[in-house]
N, C-alpha and C positions, 0 to 999 in steps of 0.2 A: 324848199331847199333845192338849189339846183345842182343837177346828178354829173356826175362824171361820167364817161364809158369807162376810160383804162381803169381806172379805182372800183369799176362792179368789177367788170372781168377780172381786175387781179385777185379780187377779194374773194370772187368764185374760185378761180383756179387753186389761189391759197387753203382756202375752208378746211378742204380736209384732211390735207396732209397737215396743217397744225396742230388740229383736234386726233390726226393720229398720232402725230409727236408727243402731244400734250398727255396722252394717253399709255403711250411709251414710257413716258418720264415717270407716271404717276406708277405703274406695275414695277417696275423695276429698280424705284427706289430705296427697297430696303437693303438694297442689294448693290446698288450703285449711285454714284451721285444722281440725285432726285428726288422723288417722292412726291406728296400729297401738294406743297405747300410749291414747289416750281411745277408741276402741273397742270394747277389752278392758275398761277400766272400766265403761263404760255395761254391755258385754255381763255380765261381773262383778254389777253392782248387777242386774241382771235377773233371776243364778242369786241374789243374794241375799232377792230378795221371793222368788223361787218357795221359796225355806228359809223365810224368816217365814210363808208363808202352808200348808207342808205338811210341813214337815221333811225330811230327809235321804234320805227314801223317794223324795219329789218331784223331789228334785235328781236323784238319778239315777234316776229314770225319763227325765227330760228331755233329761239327757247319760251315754248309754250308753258313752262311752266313759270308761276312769281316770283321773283327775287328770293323775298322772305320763305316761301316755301324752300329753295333750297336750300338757303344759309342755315335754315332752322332744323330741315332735316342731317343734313353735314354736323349739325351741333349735337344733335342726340346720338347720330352714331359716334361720334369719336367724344363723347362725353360717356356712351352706352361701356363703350371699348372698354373705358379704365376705370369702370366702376362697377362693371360686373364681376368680376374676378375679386372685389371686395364682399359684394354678398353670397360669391362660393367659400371666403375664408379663403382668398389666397393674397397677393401682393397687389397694389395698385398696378395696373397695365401688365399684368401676369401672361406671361407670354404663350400661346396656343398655335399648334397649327394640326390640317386638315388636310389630308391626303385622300385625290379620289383618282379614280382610271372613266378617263372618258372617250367615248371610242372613238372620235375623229381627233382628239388632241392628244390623248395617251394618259401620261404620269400629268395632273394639277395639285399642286397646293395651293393652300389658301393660309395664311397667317394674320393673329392679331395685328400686326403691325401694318401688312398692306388693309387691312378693313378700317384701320385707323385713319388712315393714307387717305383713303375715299373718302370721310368722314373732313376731312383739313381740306381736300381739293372741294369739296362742294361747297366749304366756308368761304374758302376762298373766291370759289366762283362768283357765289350768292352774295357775295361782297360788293364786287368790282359790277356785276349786275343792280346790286340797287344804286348804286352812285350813278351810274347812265338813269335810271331808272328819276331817280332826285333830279340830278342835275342837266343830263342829257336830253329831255324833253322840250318843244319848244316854250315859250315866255306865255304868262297867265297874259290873258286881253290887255288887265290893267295895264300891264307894261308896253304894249303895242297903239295903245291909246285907242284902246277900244273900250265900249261901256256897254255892260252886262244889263238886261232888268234885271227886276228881282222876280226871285221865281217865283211862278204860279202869278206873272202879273198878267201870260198871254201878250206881250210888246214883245217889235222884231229888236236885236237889238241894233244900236245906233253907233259909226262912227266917227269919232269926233276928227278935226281936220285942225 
């Protein structure tokens, strides 16, 4: 794949003010337009330049962890969120919050609703990450008219012209 310069360089200088936007969006949605689910988008379209600008190599260098790993864990918490408050006897997604004094930040809360938040943004993520993941990789041989051995036959393999 041949690289661009302005599309690295945009895609660096972009990086991290998206993923703080994205980051913005997600804390302060319960509270303002936002949340878990525009978040994940923003954060989403950010794994997706860093694809148009380096390919799939790029992606995961940037998110070491598996697709599936984060979808799966984003599913447990915000599946966690509104089904524990059923085995305390209280209402489905029973609303909580958590107030602590932290000495360089001061007054934080913490509420069910943003942990849900986080729980929807990482589906979302781990979403738009396996579809790069599926589809954004380059074509199997077959498709390039290349022909595999069969394994364990020790042959280079050959292509056809």
């Amino acid at each position: 794949m041949k690289r661009s310069v302005i599309v690295d360089v945009t895609a660096r200088l972009i990086l991290p003010s998206a993923l703080l936007f994205a980051l913005h969006l997600l804390l302060s949605g319960h509270d303002r337009p936002g949340g878990g689910f525009v978040g994940g988008l923003v954060a989403g379209a950010t794994i997706a330049l860093i694809f148009v600008a380096g390919g799939m190599d790029d992606v995961r260098s940037v998110v070491p962890v598996r697709p599936w790993t984060i979808l799966g864990g984003g599913l447990a918490v915000a599946a966690s969120v509104a089904t524990v408050p059923i085995l305390l006897g209280n209402p489905v997604m029973d609303n909580w919050k958590l107030s602590m004094d932290l000495p360089l930040l001061g007054d934080a809360k913490i509420s069910s609703a943003l942990v849900f938040d986080i729980g929807v943004a990482a589906v979302v993520i781990g979403t738009i990450f396996m579809v790069f993941e599926a589809f954004g990789d380059e074509e199997p041989p077959e498709f390039r008219g290349e022909v595999r051995p069969a394994p364990g036959s020790g042959q280079r393999p050959e292509v056809e012209s």
